[in-house]
N, C-alpha and C positions, 0 to 999 in steps of 0.2 A: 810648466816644466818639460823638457826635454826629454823621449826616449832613451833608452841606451843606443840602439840604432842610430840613432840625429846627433845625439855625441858623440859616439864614434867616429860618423860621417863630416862632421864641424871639423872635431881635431885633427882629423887628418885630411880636412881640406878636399874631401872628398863629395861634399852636399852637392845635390843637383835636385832635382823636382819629385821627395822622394817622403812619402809617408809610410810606417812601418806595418799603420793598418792596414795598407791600400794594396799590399804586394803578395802575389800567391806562391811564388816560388823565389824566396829570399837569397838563394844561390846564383840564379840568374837572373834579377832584377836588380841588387844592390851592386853597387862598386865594390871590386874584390874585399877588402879588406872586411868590410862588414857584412858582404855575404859570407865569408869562412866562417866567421863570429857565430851569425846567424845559423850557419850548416851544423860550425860545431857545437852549439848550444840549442838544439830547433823545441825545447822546452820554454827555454828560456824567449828565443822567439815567439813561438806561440803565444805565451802569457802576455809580451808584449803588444803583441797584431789585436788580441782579446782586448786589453786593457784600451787599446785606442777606438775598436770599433764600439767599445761600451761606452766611455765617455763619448765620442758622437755623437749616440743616441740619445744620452739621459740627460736630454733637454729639448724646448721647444727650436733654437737657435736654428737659423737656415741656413743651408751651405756658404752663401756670402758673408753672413755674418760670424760662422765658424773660420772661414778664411782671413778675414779682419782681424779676430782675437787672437789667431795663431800669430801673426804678422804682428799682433803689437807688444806679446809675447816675447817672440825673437828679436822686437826694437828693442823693450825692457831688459833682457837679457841680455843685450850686445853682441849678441852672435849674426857677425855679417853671413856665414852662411846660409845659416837657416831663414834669413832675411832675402835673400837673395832667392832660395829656394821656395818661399811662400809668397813671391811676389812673383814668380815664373809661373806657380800652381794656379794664382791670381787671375794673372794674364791667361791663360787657359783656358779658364773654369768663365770668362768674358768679364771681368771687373776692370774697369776704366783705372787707367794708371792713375789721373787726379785722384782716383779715392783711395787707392793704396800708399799714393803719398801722404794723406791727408793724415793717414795712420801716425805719420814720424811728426806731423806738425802738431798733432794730439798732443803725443808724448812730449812737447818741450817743459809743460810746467809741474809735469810729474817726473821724469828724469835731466832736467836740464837743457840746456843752449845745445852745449859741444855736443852730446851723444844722441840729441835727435837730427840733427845738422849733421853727426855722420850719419845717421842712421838714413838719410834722405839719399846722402849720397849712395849710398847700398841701392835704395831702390830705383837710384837713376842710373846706376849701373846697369839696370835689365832694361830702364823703359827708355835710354836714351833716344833709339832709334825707331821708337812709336811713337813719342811728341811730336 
């Protein structure tokens, strides 16, 4: 599931390479709209940033494989942003594009043909120009 943060940032089209746990100062690291959000609610923030850095922790899973589960998250969910955005965080953090593809080819017999075949396209949108 989605932060409020990440939907915010989806719907208005505003996702870039952006976790809600991961940011110290939510007014000048979010894209305006969900930094305001963030400024004007820094409760609700906080419980937010808490609630991500907790689930991180509370398991064995390692940063690649946390990044996979987001990603096939964001495939399952259809949100090209957030897909777009955990494949950039990907590409970053060193994970080979073929395995982040690999993610959308997972998902076809659990969400279907069309929506993992978009979902591939999403991520060949970031890695076109690293194949």
């Amino acid at each position: 599931m989605l932060g409020l943060v990440e939907v915010l940032l989806y719907e208005a089209g505003e996702a870039e390479s952006i976790m809600g746990d991961e940011l110290d100062d939510p007014s000048e690291e979010l894209p305006s709209a969900a930094g305001e959000i963030a400024s004007e609610y820094p409760d609700v923030w906080e419980a937010y940033a808490t609630l991500g850095e907790a689930a991180s922790g509370a398991g064995p899973l390692d940063d690649e494989t946390k990044r996979l589960v987001k990603l096939a998250l964001a495939i399952g969910s259809q949100s090209e942003g957030a897909v777009h955005s955990h494949v950039r965080r990907g590409l970053d953090e060193g994970i080979p594009p073929e395995t982040l593809k690999h993610a959308a080819v997972l998902a076809i017999p659990t969400i279907g043909w069309p929506k993992a075949v978009a979902a591939l396209t999403w991520i060949e949108d970031i890695t076109a120009d690293i194949d």
